[in-house]
Residue, then its C-alpha position, 0 to 999 in steps of 0.5 A: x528484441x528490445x530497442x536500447x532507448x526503450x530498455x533505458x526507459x523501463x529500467x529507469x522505473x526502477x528509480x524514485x525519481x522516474x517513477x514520480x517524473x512519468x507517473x509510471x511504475x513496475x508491476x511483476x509476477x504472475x499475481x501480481x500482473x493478473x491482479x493490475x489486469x484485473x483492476x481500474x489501474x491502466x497497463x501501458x505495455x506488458x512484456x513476456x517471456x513465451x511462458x509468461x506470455x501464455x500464462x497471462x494472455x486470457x487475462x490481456x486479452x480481457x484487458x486489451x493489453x499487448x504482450x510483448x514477447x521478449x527473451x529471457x535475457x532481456x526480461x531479465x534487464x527490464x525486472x528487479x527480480x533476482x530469479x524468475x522475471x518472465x512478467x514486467x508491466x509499465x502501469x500508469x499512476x492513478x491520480x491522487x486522491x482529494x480529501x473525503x472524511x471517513x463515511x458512516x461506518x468506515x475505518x481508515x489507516x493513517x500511517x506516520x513515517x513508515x519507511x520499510x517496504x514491506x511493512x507498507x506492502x504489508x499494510x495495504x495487504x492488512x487494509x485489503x483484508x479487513x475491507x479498509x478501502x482508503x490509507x493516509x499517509x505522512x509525506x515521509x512515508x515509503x512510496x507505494x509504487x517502489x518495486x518492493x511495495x508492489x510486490x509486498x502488496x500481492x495486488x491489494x495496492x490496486x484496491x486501496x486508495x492511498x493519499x499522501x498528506x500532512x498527517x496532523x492536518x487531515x487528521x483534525x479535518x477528519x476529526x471535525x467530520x464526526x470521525x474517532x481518531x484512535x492513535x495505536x501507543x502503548x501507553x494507551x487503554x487496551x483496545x479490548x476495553x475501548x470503544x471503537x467507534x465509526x467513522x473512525x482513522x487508526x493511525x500507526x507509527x514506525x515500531x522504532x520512532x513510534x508516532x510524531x510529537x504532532x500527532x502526540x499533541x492530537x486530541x485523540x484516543x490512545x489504545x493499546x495491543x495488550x502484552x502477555x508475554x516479554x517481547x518489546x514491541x510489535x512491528x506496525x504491520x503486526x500491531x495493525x492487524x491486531x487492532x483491525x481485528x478488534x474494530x472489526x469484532x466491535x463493529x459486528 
């Protein structure tokens, strides 16, 4: 069984404003959690059901983990899912990143004021695949540790870096590092017809606000996704991953 003060202390990781007072987030599901146990992430506790508990235990073990073993009911409690929490991780928050311009041939994301979760998860799972190691993010951003977030990531949030920084500020410091800033806009030339050069930061806007008015003013290249058909616009995640695919056929 589970102690009342100790369920009260999970479950307050549910909230934003507990995560970011104890630095301490959920991690649930089977990937997931082998992901977390699999990574430089440290895992405070880990709670199971019987099930749960023998799926994961090789993978605690190697971590040196304990697993709690707790009823159904009460894992129930401690998860945010609807159905199916048999695997509930209090994971310890990496300290954020300092500043570090892209290195030679590096591609980073920096995102403005992406609010939904799963198109955060979905962009540090796009960031993963094509081996984009470091995201910046506006302060307005979603945060990375939301249940939602984490689950959307299935395990990349615990391969990319990400740092939450003014965006015009780090931007034009990276600019003076020698980096191409490359801001996704429809009114920009198709990335097919520029040169996407390394270093180099793509920055992404909100499909409903699309980028800020500072980052507008930027000095900086625009490039597009071309459109064939009638669709209005593409959601960020949609847009990233096609530009990404470009960077990354020109850097080959």
């Amino acid at each position: 069984m589970i102690g009342q003060a100790e369920l009260k202390r999970v479950r307050a990781l549910h909230q934003k404003k507990f995560r970011t007072h104890t630095k301490r987030f959920l991690v649930q599901g089977r990937k997931v959690v082998t992901e977390l146990l699999g990574s430089s992430v440290k895992t405070e506790t880990l709670y199971a059901t019987q099930e749960g508990a023998d799926f994961i235990r090789s993978s605690a073990e190697r971590a040196k983990v304990p697993v709690r073993i707790l009823p159904e009911h009460d894992l129930n409690k401690l998860g945010t899912f609807e159905t199916g929490n048999e695997l509930v991780a209090v994971a310890i928050e990496p300290s954020a990143p300092d500043f570090r311009p892209p290195g030679q041939g590096e591609l980073m994301l920096a995102l403005d004021d992406i609010h939904d979760p799963r198109n955060m998860g979905g962009l540090l799972r796009i960031a993963d695949w094509f081996g984009v190691s470091r995201v910046l993010c506006s302060p307005d951003c979603m945060e990375i540790y939301n249940p939602k977030v984490v689950q959307s990531t299935m395990g990349s949030i615990f391969r990319v870096q990400v740092r939450y920084t003014p965006l015009a500020e780090e931007l034009q410091r990276c600019a003076m590092s020698g980096a191409g800033i490359f801001l996704a806009n429809m009114e920009g030339v198709p990335a097919f017809e520029a040169k996407l050069s390394r270093p180099a930061v793509l920055v992404l806007g909100s499909e409903s606000h699309g980028l800020s008015d500072a980052l507008r003013a930027m000095k900086a290249t625009l490039i597009s996704i071309p459109r064939v058909g009638h669709a209005e616009s593409l959601n960020v995640a949609m847009a990233a991953a096609a530009l990404c695919t470009e960077f990354s056929r020109q850097s080959r």
